[in-house]
N, C-alpha and C positions, 0 to 999 in steps of 0.2 A: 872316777870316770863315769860311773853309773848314776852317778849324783850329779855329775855336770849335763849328762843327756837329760834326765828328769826335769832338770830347769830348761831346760831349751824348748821343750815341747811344753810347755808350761809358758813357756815366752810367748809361740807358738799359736798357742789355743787364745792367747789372750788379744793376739794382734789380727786373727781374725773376726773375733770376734767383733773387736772395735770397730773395722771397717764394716761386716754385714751389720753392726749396728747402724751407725751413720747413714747407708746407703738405706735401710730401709725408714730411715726419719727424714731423709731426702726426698723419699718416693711420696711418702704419705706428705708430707709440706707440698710437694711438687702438685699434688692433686687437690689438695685444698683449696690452693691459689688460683687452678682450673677453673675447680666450682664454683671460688669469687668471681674469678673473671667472667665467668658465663650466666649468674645469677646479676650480677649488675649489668650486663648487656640486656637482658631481661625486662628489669625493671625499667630500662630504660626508655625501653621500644614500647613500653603500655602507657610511660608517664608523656611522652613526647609533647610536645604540642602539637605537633603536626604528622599522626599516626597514618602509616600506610594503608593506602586502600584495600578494603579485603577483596583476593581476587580467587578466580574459581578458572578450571581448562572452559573452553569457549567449548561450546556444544554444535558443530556442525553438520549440517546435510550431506552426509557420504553420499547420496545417490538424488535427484529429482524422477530418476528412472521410474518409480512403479506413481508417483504421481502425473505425471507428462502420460504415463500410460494410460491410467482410469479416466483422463480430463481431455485427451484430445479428439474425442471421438464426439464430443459437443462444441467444437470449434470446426467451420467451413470456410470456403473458401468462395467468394463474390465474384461475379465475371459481370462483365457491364456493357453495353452497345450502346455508344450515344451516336448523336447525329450531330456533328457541327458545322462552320463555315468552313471550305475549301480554301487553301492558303498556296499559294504557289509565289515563291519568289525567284526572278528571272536570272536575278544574280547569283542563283546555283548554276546554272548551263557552264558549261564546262567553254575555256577557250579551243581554238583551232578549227578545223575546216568545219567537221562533225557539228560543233556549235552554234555555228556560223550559220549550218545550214538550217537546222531546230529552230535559231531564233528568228529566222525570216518564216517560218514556217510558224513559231508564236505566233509575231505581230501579226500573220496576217489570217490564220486559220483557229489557232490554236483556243477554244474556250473550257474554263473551268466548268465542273458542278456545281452549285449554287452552294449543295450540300455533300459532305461524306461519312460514313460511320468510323467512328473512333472506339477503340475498347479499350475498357480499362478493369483493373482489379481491387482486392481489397480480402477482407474479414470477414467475421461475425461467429456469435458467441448462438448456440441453441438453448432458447431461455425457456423452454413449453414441450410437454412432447407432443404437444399439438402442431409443434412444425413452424412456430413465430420464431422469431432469429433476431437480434438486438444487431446492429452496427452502424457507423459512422452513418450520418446524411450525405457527406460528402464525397462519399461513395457509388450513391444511388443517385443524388440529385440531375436530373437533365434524361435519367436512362432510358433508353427505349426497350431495354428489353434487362431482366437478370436474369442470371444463370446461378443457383449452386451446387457446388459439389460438397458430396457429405465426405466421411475419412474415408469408408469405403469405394471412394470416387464414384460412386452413381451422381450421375448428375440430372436436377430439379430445374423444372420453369420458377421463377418466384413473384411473389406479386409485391410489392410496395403498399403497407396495409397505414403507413404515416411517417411522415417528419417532422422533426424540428429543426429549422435551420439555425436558431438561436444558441441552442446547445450542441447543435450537430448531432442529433441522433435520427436515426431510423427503424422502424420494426419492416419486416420483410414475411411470407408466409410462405411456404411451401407446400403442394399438397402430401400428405403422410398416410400410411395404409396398415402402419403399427407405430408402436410409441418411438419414440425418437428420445437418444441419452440427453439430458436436458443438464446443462452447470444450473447448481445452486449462487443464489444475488446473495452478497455476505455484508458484509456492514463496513464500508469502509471510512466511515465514523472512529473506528476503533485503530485503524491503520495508526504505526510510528512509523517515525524517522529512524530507517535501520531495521524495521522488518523485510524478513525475504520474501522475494515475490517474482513468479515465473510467468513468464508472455506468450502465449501461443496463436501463431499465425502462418500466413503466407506471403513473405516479404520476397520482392521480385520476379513471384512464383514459383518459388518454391516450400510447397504446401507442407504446412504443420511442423514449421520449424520451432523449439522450444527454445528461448533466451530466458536464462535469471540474473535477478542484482537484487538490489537492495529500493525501498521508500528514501528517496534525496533529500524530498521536502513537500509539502502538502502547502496546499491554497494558494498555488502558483497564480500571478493572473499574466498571462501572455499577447493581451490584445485581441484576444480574438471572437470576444463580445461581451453585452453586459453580465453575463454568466459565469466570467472566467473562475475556476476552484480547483485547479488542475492538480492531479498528484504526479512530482516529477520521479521519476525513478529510470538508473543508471543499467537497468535488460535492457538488451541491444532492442530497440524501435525502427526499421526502415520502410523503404515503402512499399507496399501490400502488408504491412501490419494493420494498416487502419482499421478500426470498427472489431478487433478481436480482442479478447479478453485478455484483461492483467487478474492472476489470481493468487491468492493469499496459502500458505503452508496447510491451510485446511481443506486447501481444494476448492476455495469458493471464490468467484468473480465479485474485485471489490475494485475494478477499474473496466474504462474501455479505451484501450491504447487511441489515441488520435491525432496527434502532433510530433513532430520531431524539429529540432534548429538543424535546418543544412550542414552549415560547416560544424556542429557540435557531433565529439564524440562522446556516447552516454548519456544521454540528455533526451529525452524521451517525457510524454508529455500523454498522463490519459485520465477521462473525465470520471471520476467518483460514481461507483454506481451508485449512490445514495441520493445525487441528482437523475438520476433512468428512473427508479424504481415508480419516482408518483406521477411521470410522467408516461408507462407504458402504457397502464389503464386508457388513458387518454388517446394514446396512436393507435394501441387496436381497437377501441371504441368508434372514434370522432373521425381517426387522420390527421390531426394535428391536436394542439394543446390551448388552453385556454387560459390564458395570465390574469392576474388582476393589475388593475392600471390607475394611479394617482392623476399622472399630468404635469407631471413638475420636472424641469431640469435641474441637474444638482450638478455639485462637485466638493473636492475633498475640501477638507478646512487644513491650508497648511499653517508651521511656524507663523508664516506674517500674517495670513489674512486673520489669526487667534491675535494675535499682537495687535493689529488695527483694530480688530471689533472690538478688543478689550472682553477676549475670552477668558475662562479660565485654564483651558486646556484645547489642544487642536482635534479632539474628536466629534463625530456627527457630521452627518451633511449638508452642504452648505446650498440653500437652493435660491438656483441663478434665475429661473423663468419660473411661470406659472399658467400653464397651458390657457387662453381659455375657456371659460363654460365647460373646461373639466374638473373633477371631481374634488383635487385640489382646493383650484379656486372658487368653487362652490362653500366649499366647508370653511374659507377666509384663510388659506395658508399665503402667506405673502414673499414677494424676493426679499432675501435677505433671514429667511429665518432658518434658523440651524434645528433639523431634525436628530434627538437625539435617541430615541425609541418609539417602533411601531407594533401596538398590541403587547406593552411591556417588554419585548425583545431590542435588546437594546443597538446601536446604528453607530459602529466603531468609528468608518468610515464611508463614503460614499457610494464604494462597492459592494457595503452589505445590504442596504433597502433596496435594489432593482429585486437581488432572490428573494428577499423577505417578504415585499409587496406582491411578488409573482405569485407566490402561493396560497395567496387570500385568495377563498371564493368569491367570485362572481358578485356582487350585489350587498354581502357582509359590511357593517359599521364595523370600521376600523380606529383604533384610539390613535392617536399621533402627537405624540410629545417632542416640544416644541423648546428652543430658545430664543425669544424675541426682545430686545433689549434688554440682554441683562435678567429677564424673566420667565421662568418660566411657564407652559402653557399647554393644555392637552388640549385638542381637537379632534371630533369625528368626522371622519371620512368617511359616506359609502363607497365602496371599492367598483369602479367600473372594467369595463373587459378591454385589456391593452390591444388596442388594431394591430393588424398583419401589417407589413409593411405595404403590400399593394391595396389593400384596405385604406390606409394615409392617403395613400397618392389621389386614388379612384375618389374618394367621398370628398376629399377640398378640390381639385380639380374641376374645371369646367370642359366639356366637352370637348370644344379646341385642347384646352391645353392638357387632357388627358391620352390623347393621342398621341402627344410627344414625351409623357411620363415623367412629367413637374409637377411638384406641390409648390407653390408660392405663397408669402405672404409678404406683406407690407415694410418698408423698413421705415419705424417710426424713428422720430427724433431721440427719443428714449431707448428704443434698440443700439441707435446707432451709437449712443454715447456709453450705451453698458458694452457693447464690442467694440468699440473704438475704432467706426467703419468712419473712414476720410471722404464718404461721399455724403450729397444732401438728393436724398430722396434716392429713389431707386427702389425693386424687388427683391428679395432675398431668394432663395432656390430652399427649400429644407428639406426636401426628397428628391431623390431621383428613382424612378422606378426601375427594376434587371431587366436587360435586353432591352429596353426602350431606346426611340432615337437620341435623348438625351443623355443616355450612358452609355452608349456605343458613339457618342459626340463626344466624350469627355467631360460633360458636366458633374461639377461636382455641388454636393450641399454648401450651401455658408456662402456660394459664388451669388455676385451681387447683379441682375442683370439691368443693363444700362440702357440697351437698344434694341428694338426689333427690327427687323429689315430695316435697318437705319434709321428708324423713329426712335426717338428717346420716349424712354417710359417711366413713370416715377409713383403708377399705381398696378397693383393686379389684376385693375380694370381695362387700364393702357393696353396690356400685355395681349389679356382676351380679344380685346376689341382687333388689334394689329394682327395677330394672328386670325384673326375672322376674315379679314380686309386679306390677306395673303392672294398674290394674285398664283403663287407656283404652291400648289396643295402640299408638295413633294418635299419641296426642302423649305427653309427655315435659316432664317442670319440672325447670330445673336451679337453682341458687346458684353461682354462682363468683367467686372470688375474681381481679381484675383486677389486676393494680398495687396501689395501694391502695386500691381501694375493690371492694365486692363489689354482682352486681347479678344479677338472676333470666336465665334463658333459657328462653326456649317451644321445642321443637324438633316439629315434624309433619311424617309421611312423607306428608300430603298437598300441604305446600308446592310 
């Protein structure tokens, strides 16, 4: 009996053992196969071909708070008093008796102000602690009077120290009695696509509102003159933003908010301070700016017209005219030659020689490389000083027709066939001067005029002389030829 237990536990010992053997050759196999599996996944993801991007947590701005705080106390706020024409239209009166009785009381009593004050608002950035102010021109343009309010709402007389209406900037003055917090101008040369960037202004009036987004896109051009360089960026923009500061995570103004698309939301539009900066010297100095000026009209070089020249590529620009006895055509630049670098600075497209030429001093030889059949050619230019607009009008204008703020010039046969104008002979319009009777007539540039008080006219001489001959000083009948069709203008210097 004793001998039959002895084997049983003997059986016993040996059948467990067998199984904790197994179970732990099981475990260690079972982890082996782990470490294969997870060491070839390994190798796998460094051999790839197409290895995953390496990525890191995104680092963001918990707070704009203590920045908006140190920066908005050199952002104010613009108030404006213009004087404009009085507008009254009759077809607001209300119907029924009350109207009835107003409008007989119009016709027969009722006269407007000639004139009335308008106000309006805006921005501006404090660039001086001497009390100078950077903002929009289109802000101040026309004002009779500005007001600013600093953060601490004390509110300043200001004087208008210059403009440019080209760029749309303005410098402003205020008088100051201790230093005034001045924003640092930062470089927005360096600005990406996708830097943050916070807006501080007075949109609808209400002052010192802070908006952030992001840089959209840089070197926008929007139309809105030969300057366009706009940086677009998605901080809410509305209106009383204009003329205030877009500034960079270092606290530094590397824009001047100035545009917004109506119907767009996010979409905000503001000028590089890197175009302000060479331009301020100049408004507090002069009160306006001084350009350098070739003479020549251009335009882009697209796909075909590279194809018809028998370019090798569509860059450079392509120039259509050549002023006259300007600078240009002094130095022999001809229609038809493709500018493709000024002063080694090279001329991608059409829209980079206006800024490029602007910034030549005064009187400076300037080199100009040239493509002219297939060859090409450098040429020096002395840089002459690009006129003001009322500048144009005044100096080609003759007396008579300075008065009605037209520049004219002849349409030669050869104009007419490089614009593919359908008339024979006739004057061209190439300016119209602001507020003149011919832009409050609706005359535009490139309009062809045909007749004067029913004289047909076919020189600039015609024009003078007809208008000398005017038996009504006042007003003015034109004919001009539109696009295609032709249609009369009233013009009155009592408009």
């Amino acid at each position: 009996m004793l001998k039959n237990v002895k084997q049983y536990v003997k059986v016993e010992r040996f059948r467990v053992g067998f199984f904790t053997t197994v179970a732990v050759i099981g475990l260690i196999t079972g982890l082996i196969l782990a470490c294969g599996t997870d060491w070839t996944r390994s190798v796998a993801a460094h051999t790839s071909e197409n290895p995953a991007l390496p990525t890191r947590p995104a680092v963001l701005q918990e707070s704009f708070a203590p920045l908006a705080e140190r920066l908005s106390p050199a952002v104010v706020n613009v108030k404006v008093t213009k004087v404009e024409k009085a507008v009254f239209n009759p077809r607001e009166i209300p119907e029924g008796p009350f109207g009835d009785m107003f409008r007989r009381f119009f016709n027969d009593n009722f006269q407007l102000p000639n004139q009335q004050p308008v106000k309006g608002a805006g921005s501006g950035v404090i660039i001086s602690e001497e009390g100078f102010i950077l903002t929009n021109n289109h802000v101040v343009e026309g004002a009779q009077e500005v007001t600013v309010t600093l953060a601490d709402q004390k509110e300043l007389k200001a004087d208008i120290v210059g403009r440019d209406p080209k760029t749309d900037l303005a410098v402003l003055k205020i008088p100051v009695r201790h230093h005034l917090p001045a924003a640092q101008l930062g470089n927005s040369d360096q600005l990406k696509v996708g830097d943050w960037v916070i807006a501080i202004g007075n949109p609808f009036g209400l002052t010192h509102t802070v908006t952030s987004g992001i840089v959209s896109a840089k070197g926008r051009i929007i139309g809105a003159g030969p300057y366009d360089d706009f940086i677009q960026t998605d901080a809410s923009i509305n209106p009383g933003n204009s003329g205030g500061p877009l500034f960079n995570m270092n606290g530094e103004v590397v824009g001047i908010n100035t545009a917004i698309i109506p119907n767009g939301q996010g979409i905000g539009f503001a000028i590089p301070v890197n175009t302000a900066k060479p331009l301020i010297p100049q408004l507090v100095k002069d009160g306006k700016v001084t350009r350098g000026y070739l003479g020549v009209n251009i335009q882009s070089v697209t796909p075909e017209i590279a194809a018809a020249m028998k370019l090798p590529d569509d860059k450079g620009a392509l120039v259509a005219d050549v002023m006259p006895d300007g600078p240009a055509s002094k130095a022999g630049v001809q229609r038809g030659d493709i500018i493709l670098a000024y002063n080694g600075r090279p001329v991608q497209d059409s829209h980079d020689l206006p800024a490029i030429v602007a910034e030549s001093p005064v009187g400076q030889e300037a080199t100009v490389t040239l493509l002219r059949n297939g060859e090409k050619k450098e040429i020096k230019v002395t840089v002459a000083e690009l006129p003001s607009d009322n500048d144009a009008v005044e100096s080609s204008a003759k007396p008579e027709q300075g008065k009605w703020g037209l520049q004219l010039q002849n349409v030669t046969p050869e104009m007419a066939r490089q614009l593919d104008l359908q008339v024979q002979g006739g004057v061209m319009v190439s300016a119209v001067q602001a507020g003149s009777p011919a832009d409050k007539g609706g005359i535009r540039p490139g309009d062809i005029i045909l007749e004067v008080n029913r004289h047909p006219v076919t020189t600039v001489e015609d024009v003078t002389r007809n208008i000398a001959g005017n038996n009504n000083e006042d007003a003015l009948l034109l004919l001009v030829r539109r696009d295609s069709r032709s249609l009369f203008v009233g013009l009155s210097e009592k408009q």
